[in-house]
VEXBA-879765 format. One line per 3 residues: their letters; for each residue x, y, z of C-alpha. Coordinates in steps of 0.5 Angstrom, whole numbers, plus 500, padded with zeros to 3 digits. Example, Ala and Ser with C-alpha at 12.3 -4.5 7.8 and 13.67 -1.06 7.14 Angstrom:
BEGIN
as> 525 491 516; 527 498 514
//
This chain:
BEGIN
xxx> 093 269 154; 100 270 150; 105 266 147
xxx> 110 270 151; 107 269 158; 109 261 158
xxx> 115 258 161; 120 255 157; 118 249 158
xxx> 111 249 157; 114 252 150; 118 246 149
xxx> 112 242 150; 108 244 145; 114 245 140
xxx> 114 237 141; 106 236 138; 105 234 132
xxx> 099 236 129; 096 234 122; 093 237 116
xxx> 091 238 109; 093 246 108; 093 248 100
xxx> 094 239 098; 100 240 103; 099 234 108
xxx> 101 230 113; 105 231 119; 108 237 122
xxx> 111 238 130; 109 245 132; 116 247 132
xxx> 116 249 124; 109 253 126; 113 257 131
xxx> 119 257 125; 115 259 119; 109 263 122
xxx> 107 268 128; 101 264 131; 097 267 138
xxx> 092 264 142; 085 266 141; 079 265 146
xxx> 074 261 143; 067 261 147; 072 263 154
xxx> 077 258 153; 084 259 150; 085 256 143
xxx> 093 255 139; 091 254 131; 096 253 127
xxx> 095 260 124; 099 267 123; 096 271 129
xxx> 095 278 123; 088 272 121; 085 272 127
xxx> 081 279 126; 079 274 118; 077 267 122
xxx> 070 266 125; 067 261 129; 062 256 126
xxx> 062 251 131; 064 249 136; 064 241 139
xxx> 067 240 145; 069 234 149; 064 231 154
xxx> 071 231 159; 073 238 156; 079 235 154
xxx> 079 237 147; 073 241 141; 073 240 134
xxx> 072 247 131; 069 250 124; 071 256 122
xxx> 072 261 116; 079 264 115; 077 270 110
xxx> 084 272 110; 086 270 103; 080 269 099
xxx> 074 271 100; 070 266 098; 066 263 103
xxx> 066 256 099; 073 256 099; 075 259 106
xxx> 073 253 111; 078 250 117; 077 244 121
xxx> 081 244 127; 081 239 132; 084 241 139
xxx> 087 237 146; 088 240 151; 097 239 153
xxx> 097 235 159; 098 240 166; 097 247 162
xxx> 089 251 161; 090 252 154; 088 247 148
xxx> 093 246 141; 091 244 134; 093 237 133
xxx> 089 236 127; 087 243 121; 084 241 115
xxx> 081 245 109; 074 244 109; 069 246 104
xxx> 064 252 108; 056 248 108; 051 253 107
xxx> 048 253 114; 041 253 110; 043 247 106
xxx> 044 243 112; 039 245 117; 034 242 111
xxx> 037 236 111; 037 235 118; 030 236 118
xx> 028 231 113; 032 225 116
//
Protein backbone atom coordinates (compact mmCIF):
# COMPACT_ATOMS: atom_id res chain seq x y z
CA UNK A 1 0.00 0.00 0.00
CA UNK A 2 1.16 3.82 -0.91
CA UNK A 3 0.35 6.79 0.40
CA UNK A 4 -0.35 7.92 -3.41
CA UNK A 5 -2.98 5.21 -3.55
CA UNK A 6 -5.37 6.76 -1.24
CA UNK A 7 -8.35 9.23 -2.06
CA UNK A 8 -8.26 12.98 -0.76
CA UNK A 9 -10.42 12.28 1.55
CA UNK A 10 -8.96 9.67 3.25
CA UNK A 11 -5.84 11.81 3.16
CA UNK A 12 -7.53 14.40 4.99
CA UNK A 13 -8.57 11.94 7.47
CA UNK A 14 -5.31 11.04 8.60
CA UNK A 15 -4.09 14.65 8.31
CA UNK A 16 -6.77 15.55 10.95
CA UNK A 17 -5.35 12.84 13.84
CA UNK A 18 -3.35 13.97 16.29
CA UNK A 19 -0.57 11.74 17.46
CA UNK A 20 1.49 11.74 20.57
CA UNK A 21 4.95 11.53 21.43
CA UNK A 22 8.26 12.07 22.85
CA UNK A 23 10.99 12.28 20.11
CA UNK A 24 14.69 13.67 21.30
CA UNK A 25 12.81 15.73 24.51
CA UNK A 26 10.41 17.30 22.04
CA UNK A 27 6.94 16.29 23.32
CA UNK A 28 3.42 16.35 22.92
CA UNK A 29 0.65 16.81 20.49
CA UNK A 30 1.15 17.00 16.66
CA UNK A 31 -1.64 16.35 14.00
CA UNK A 32 -0.37 14.02 11.22
CA UNK A 33 -0.49 16.96 8.88
CA UNK A 34 2.99 18.36 10.25
CA UNK A 35 4.32 14.82 9.58
CA UNK A 36 3.09 14.98 5.76
CA UNK A 37 4.75 18.91 6.02
CA UNK A 38 8.01 18.25 7.55
CA UNK A 39 8.73 14.30 6.45
CA UNK A 40 8.48 11.52 3.67
CA UNK A 41 6.41 8.59 5.77
CA UNK A 42 5.00 5.29 3.68
CA UNK A 43 3.51 2.42 5.09
CA UNK A 44 4.94 -0.54 5.95
CA UNK A 45 3.62 -4.00 6.30
CA UNK A 46 4.06 -5.20 9.75
CA UNK A 47 2.98 -8.97 10.29
CA UNK A 48 0.80 -8.75 6.81
CA UNK A 49 -1.02 -5.47 8.02
CA UNK A 50 -0.34 -2.17 6.70
CA UNK A 51 1.25 0.13 9.07
CA UNK A 52 1.80 4.51 9.03
CA UNK A 53 4.74 5.37 11.54
CA UNK A 54 5.46 8.72 11.90
CA UNK A 55 8.85 8.15 10.09
CA UNK A 56 11.00 9.14 7.04
CA UNK A 57 10.17 6.14 4.54
CA UNK A 58 14.34 6.46 3.63
CA UNK A 59 14.35 4.35 7.59
CA UNK A 60 12.37 1.96 7.15
CA UNK A 61 15.16 -0.24 5.64
CA UNK A 62 16.87 0.75 9.76
CA UNK A 63 13.56 -0.32 11.87
CA UNK A 64 13.11 -3.77 13.19
CA UNK A 65 10.20 -5.21 14.89
CA UNK A 66 10.52 -6.44 18.13
CA UNK A 67 7.14 -6.67 19.11
CA UNK A 68 4.16 -6.52 18.28
CA UNK A 69 0.87 -6.67 20.79
CA UNK A 70 -2.35 -6.66 18.83
CA UNK A 71 -5.83 -5.73 20.14
CA UNK A 72 -8.14 -8.48 20.69
CA UNK A 73 -10.79 -6.55 18.40
CA UNK A 74 -7.81 -5.50 15.97
CA UNK A 75 -8.44 -2.17 16.15
CA UNK A 76 -5.15 -1.18 17.30
CA UNK A 77 -1.10 -2.99 18.08
CA UNK A 78 1.50 -1.58 20.31
CA UNK A 79 4.69 -1.89 18.24
CA UNK A 80 8.63 -2.17 19.57
CA UNK A 81 10.89 -1.30 17.55
CA UNK A 82 14.64 -0.54 16.83
CA UNK A 83 15.10 2.56 14.21
CA UNK A 84 19.03 2.23 13.74
CA UNK A 85 18.69 4.96 11.30
CA UNK A 86 20.81 7.74 13.34
CA UNK A 87 22.69 5.91 15.99
CA UNK A 88 23.61 2.79 16.14
CA UNK A 89 23.46 1.88 19.64
CA UNK A 90 20.90 -0.30 20.20
CA UNK A 91 20.39 1.06 23.76
CA UNK A 92 19.34 4.31 22.36
CA UNK A 93 17.57 3.39 19.11
CA UNK A 94 14.05 1.96 20.51
CA UNK A 95 10.36 3.38 19.66
CA UNK A 96 6.91 2.48 21.01
CA UNK A 97 4.44 2.98 18.73
CA UNK A 98 0.62 2.81 19.37
CA UNK A 99 -1.37 2.49 16.31
CA UNK A 100 -5.76 2.51 15.73
CA UNK A 101 -6.76 1.67 13.00
CA UNK A 102 -8.60 5.15 11.06
CA UNK A 103 -12.39 4.16 10.95
CA UNK A 104 -13.72 2.77 7.66
CA UNK A 105 -10.02 2.21 5.92
CA UNK A 106 -7.57 -1.05 6.42
CA UNK A 107 -4.56 0.46 7.46
CA UNK A 108 -3.52 1.56 10.91
CA UNK A 109 -1.83 5.41 12.19
CA UNK A 110 0.42 6.03 14.66
CA UNK A 111 -1.54 7.95 17.35
CA UNK A 112 1.02 7.45 19.95
CA UNK A 113 5.48 7.36 19.24
CA UNK A 114 7.74 7.48 22.17
CA UNK A 115 11.52 6.63 22.70
CA UNK A 116 12.31 3.90 24.52
CA UNK A 117 15.12 2.34 25.80
CA UNK A 118 15.73 -1.37 23.88
CA UNK A 119 15.73 -4.16 27.14
CA UNK A 120 18.11 -6.78 26.24
CA UNK A 121 15.68 -9.56 25.28
CA UNK A 122 17.79 -11.82 27.73
CA UNK A 123 17.44 -9.73 30.63
CA UNK A 124 13.81 -9.76 30.19
CA UNK A 125 13.12 -13.20 29.85
CA UNK A 126 15.16 -14.01 33.09
CA UNK A 127 13.06 -11.86 34.70
CA UNK A 128 10.19 -13.33 33.73
CA UNK A 129 11.21 -16.65 34.83
CA UNK A 130 11.73 -15.50 38.43
CA UNK A 131 8.35 -14.11 39.11
Amino acid sequence: MKLTQLSQTTLSKIKAVRWDRIIEKHEGPETWESVFRYSDPEFMEIEGRWVLLPVESSSHANITILRTIWSENGNSVTLFLKDTTYDDDPFFSGFLAVCDRLVGEDFYLAVVYHEWFVIDNALTAKTQTEL
